[in-house]
N, C-alpha and C positions, 0 to 999 in steps of 0.2 A: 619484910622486903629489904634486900640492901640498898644503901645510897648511893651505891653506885653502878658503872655500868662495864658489862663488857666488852664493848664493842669500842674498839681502841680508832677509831675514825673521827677523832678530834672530840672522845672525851675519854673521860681521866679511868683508870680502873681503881679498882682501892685494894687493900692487902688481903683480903678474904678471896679475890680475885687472883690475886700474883701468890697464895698460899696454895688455892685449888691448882692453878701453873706448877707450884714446886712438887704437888701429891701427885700427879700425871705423869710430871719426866721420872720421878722417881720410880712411877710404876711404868713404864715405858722401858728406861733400864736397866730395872728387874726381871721382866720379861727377855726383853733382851737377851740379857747374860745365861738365864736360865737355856734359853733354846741354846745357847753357843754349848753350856757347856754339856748338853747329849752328843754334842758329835765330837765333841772337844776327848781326847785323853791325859795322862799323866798332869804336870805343873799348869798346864795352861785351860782342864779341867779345872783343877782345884781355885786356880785363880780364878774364871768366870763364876765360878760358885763363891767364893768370897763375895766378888761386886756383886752379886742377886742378893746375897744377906745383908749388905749393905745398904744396896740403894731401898731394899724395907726395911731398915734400921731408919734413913732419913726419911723414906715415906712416914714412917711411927710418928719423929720429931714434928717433922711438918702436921701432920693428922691433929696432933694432943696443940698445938700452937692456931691454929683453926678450930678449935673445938673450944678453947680458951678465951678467944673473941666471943664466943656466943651462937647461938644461931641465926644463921644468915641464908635466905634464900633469896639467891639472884631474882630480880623482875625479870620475867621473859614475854614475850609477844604471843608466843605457843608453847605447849607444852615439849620439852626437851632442847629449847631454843639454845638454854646457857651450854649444853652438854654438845651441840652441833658446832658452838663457837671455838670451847674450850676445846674439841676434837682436830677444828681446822688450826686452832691456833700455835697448840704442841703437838698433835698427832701428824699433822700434815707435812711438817717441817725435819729436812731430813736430819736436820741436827738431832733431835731427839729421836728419832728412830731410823735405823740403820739398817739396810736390808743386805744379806750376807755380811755382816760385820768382818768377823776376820772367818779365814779356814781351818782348820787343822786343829791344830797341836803350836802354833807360834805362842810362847807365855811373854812374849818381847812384843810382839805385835800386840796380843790382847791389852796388856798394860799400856801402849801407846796410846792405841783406839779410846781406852776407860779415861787417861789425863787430858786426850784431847777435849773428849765427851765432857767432863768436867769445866775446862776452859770455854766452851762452846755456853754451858749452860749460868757459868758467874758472866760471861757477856751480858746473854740473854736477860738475867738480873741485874745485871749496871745501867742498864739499857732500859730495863723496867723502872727502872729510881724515876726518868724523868716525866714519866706520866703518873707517877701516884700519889696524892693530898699528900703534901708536906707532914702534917701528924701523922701518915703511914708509915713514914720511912723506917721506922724501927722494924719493922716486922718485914720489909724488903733486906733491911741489913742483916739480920737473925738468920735469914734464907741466904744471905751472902757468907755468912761464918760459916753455917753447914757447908756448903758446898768447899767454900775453901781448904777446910781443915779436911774435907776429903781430898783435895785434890794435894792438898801437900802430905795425908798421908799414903798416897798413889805414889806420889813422886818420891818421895823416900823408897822404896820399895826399888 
């Protein structure tokens, strides 16, 4: 059982927590990208498909960085409790999931959408630093490098 909880209503989550957070939006905007880019053609094809290999490149990092801590399974009330939270608490939130994201063929737009998407989600993790045990923060900041170094190599691009 973990020590800690998910339920962010005045108590704390711990990094096994804000790790399964960072494996969701990843798989969140993996999916994503992937359905853009069936309707998608040409450069803004190829680029949706990039970010889908990408954001499971940092699913991978995240996964092996959770797998690293050990095993941990969330306390839950009922069974599938931790999976209904984690659902409402990235799935719900239209930051991590986008419904029609962009149309077409825009590779200017699709790139906008992916840096802002990135910027939305190092919040989301700065944001996360102030409710996690002090001894976690290394593995909140780890989740903050990833994201970073995507987002600045987006923005080169």
């Amino acid at each position: 059982m973990c020590s800690t909880s998910s339920d962010v209503s005045g108590q704390i989550l711990g990094a096994e927590d804000a790790l399964r957070f960072a494996i969701r939006i990843e798989e969140n905007g993996e999916a994503l990208y992937r359905e853009a880019a069936r309707s998608a053609t040409g450069e803004a094809k190829r680029l949706f498909e990039e970010l889908a290999t990408a954001e499971a490149g940092h699913r991978g990092v995240f996964e092996r960085m959770l797998g690293d801590r050990g095993t941990c399974e969330p306390e839950e009330s009922y069974p599938g409790e931790y999976l209904a939270h984690l659902q409402y608490y990235i799935d719900g939130k239209a930051v991590f999931v986008e419904k029609g994201l962009v149309g077409g063929d825009d590779a200017p737009a699709v790139l906008a959408f992916a840096i802002q998407r990135e910027l939305d989600s190092l919040l989301y993790f700065q944001e996360l630093r102030a409710i996690v045990p002090r001894a976690q923060l290394h593995v909140i900041d780890a989740i903050l490098a990833e994201e970073r170094a995507h987002f600045t190599q987006l923005s080169q691009l």
